[in-house]
N, C-alpha and C positions, 0 to 999 in steps of 0.2 A: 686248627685251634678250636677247641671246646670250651664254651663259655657255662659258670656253672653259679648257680647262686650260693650264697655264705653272710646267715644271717652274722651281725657283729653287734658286740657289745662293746663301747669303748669309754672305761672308767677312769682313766686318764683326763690330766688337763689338754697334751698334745694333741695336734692330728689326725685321725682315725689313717690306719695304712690305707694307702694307693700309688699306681702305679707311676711312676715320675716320667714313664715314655712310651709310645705305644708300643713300641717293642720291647718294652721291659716286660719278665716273667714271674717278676716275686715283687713282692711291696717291705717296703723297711716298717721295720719293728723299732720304736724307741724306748729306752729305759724311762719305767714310770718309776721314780727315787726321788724322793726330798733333799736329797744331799748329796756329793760326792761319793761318790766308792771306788774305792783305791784295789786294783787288782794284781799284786805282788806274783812276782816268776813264780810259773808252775803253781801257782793259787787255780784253785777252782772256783765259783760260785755263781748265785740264781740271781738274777737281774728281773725281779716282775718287768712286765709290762702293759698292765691295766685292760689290757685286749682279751676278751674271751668270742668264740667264735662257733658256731652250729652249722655242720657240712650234711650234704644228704652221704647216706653211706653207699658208699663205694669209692671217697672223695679220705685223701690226708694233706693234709698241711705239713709241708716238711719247713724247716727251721735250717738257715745257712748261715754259715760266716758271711759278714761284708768282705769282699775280696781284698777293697782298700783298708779295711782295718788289720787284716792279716798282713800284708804287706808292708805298712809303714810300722805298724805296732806288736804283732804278734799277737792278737787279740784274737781266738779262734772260738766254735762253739765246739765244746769240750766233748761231746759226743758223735763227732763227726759232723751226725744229721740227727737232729730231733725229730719225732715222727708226733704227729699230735692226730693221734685219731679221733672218727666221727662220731664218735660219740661220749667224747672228751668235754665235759663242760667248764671246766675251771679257768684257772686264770693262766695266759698262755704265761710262762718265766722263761727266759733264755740262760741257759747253765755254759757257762762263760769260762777259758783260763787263757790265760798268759804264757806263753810260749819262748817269750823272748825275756832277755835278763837283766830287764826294767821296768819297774812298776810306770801301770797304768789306770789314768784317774777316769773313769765314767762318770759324764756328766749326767745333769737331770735333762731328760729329754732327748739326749743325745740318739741316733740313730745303729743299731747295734746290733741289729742280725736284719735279715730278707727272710720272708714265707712263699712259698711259693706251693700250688695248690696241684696237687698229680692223682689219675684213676689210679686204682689197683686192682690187684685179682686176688681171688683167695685162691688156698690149693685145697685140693680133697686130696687125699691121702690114699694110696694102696698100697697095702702092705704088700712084700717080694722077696723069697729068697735070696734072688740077684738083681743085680744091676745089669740092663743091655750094655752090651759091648758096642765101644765106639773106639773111633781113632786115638785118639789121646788115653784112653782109658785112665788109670786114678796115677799118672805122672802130675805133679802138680807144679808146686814155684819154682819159677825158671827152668822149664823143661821146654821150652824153646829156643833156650840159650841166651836169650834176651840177659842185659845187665840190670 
């Protein structure tokens, strides 16, 4: 485990994120909202959350569903995985849909996705006639036979 600094701004009334265990790996993001928002099946939308965040680069912030929100509610982040790169200074938002075929109300404050902080690599590029050949070569979905 790599510890990394991440300066924060947090313009919210709530809690600045941290970790609720030591073994926990993302911190909960809450919706900064004045009011109810009501999230209707298959709706999409951005949820601020008052948190803006400065990583050194080679550092992103990825953005997850709460597992329990998916679960009981269908409440997932609409882009799989939000990626907030390093040199992103704006306001983090969580982009939100409903999955299941009941509206659901986000409160103010409410707890509403996990960030969790990963290195990455960049690629350099070489351009190639071809591709090496490998075992699998370009067989793709279920060519293992897998279901």
């Amino acid at each position: 485990m790599n510890n990394t600094s991440v300066g924060i701004v947090n313009l919210s009334p709530y809690p600045a994120p941290s970790y609720a265990t030591p073994g926990s790996s993302g911190v909960d993001l809450r919706a900064n909202i004045t009011g109810e928002i009501v999230i209707n099946p298959s709706e999409i939308t951005a949820i601020p959350t008052g948190i803006f965040i400065e990583m050194q680069e080679g550092i992103e912030a990825q953005i997850r569903s709460r597992s329990g929100m998916t679960l009981k509610h269908g409440i997932v982040v609409a882009n799989g995985i939000g990626t907030i790169d390093s040199d992103y200074r704006g306001e983090i938002s969580v982009i939100m849909t409903n999955i299941s075929n009941e509206p659901y109300t986000v409160s103010p404050g409410e707890k509403i996705a996990q960030m969790v902080f990963c290195e990455y690599v960049k690629a350099e590029f070489t351009t190639k006639e071809t591709l090496d050949e490998t075992e699998r070569g370009t067989r793709g979905f279920g060519h293992t036979g897998d279901r």
